[in-house]
C-alpha positions as CSV (number, residue, x, y, z in Angstrom):
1,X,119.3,102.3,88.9
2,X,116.9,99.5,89.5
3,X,113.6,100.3,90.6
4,X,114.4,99.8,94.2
5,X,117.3,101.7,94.7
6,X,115.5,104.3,93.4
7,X,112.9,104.3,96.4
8,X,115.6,103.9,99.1
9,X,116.7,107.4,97.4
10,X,113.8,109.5,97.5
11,X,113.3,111.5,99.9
12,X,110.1,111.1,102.1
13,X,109.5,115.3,102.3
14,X,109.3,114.7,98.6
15,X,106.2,112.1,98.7
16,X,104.6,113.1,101.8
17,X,102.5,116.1,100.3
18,X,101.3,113.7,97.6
19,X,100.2,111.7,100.4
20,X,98.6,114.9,101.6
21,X,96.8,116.0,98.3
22,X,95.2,112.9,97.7
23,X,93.7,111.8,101.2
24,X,92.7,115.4,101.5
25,X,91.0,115.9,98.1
26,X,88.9,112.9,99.1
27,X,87.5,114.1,102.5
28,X,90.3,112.7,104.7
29,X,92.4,115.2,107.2
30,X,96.2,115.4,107.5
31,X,95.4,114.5,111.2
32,X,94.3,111.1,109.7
33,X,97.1,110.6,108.0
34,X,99.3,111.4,110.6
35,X,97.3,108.4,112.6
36,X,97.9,106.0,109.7
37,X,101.7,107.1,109.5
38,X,102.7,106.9,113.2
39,X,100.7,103.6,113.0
40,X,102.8,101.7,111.1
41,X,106.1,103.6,111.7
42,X,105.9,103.9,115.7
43,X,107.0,107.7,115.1
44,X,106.0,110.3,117.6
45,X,104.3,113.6,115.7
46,X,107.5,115.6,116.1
47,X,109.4,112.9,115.3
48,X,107.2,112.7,111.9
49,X,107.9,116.5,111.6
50,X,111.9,116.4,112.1
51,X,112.1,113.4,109.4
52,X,110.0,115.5,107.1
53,X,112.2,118.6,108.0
54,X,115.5,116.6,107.9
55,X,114.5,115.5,104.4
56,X,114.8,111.8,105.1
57,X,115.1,109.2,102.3
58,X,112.7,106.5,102.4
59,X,115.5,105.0,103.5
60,X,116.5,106.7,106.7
61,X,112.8,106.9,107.4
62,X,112.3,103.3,107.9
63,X,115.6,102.2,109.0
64,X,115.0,104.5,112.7
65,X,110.8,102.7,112.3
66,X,109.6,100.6,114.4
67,X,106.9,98.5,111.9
68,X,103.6,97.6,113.4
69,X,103.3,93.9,114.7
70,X,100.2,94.1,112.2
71,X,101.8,95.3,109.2
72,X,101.9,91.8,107.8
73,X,98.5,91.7,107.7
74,X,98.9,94.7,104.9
75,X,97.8,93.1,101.5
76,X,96.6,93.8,98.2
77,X,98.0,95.4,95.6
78,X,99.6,99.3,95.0
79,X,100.7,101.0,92.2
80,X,101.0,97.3,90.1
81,X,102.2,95.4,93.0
82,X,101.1,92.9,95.5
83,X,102.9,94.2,98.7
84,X,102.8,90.9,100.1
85,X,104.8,89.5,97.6
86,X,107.3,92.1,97.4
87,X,111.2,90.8,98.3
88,X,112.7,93.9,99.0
89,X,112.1,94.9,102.7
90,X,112.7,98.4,101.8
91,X,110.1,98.8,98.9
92,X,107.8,96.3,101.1
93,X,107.8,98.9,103.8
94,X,107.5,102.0,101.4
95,X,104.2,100.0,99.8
96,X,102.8,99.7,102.9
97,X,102.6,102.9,104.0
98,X,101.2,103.7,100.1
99,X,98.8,100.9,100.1
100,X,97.6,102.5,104.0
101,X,97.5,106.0,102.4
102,X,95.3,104.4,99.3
103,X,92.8,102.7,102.2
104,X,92.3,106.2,103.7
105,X,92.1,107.9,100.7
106,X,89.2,105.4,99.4
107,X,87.1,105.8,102.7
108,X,87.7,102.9,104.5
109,X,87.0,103.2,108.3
110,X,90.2,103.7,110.4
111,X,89.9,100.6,112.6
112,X,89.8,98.7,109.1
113,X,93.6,100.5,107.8
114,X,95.0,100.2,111.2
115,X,94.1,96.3,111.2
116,X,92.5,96.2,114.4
């Protein structure tokens, strides 16, 4: 299974208290994370909540998104690669949101992760 077929299968209930863990054992709040999220996906909170309850794959998560105009401006690079570059819309997506979770994680001001 190449590597992006295996991120179209995981499920995002699986990642999402990774994403928890790490922006919380810097300082950050769930809350915050929840901005960032709904920031780049469009979701609502409870739609957040049923896609984490349903068990969505990444897959399903960002096939029902509705990206951010200013997701583009996204760059840099996350677990060894430069999301900008990446070909698969799928993984491209999934890096945003990890390269987002990085930036809050790190300390950056939120006007600065939400591109504003």
């Amino acid at each position: 299974m190449s590597h992006d077929e295996r991120i179209a299968k995981l499920t995002f209930a699986s990642v999402y208290p990774h994403y928890v863990a790490k922006v919380v054992k810097k300082g950050r709040s769930e809350q915050e994370l929840h901005q960032v999220i709904r920031w780049l996906t469009g979701y609502s909170a409870a739609q957040l909540e049923k896609h984490i309850a349903k068990e969505s794959t990444f897959g399903e998560f960002f096939d029902r998104a509705k990206l951010h105009p200013n997701a583009t401006l996204i760059k840099g690079v996350i677990c060894g690669y430069r999301v900008e570059d990446i070909e698969n819309p799928l993984t491209q997506k999934v890096r945003y949101l990890d390269k987002l979770v990085d930036e809050l994680a790190k300390g950056k001001a939120m006007e600065k992760i939400l591109r504003m």
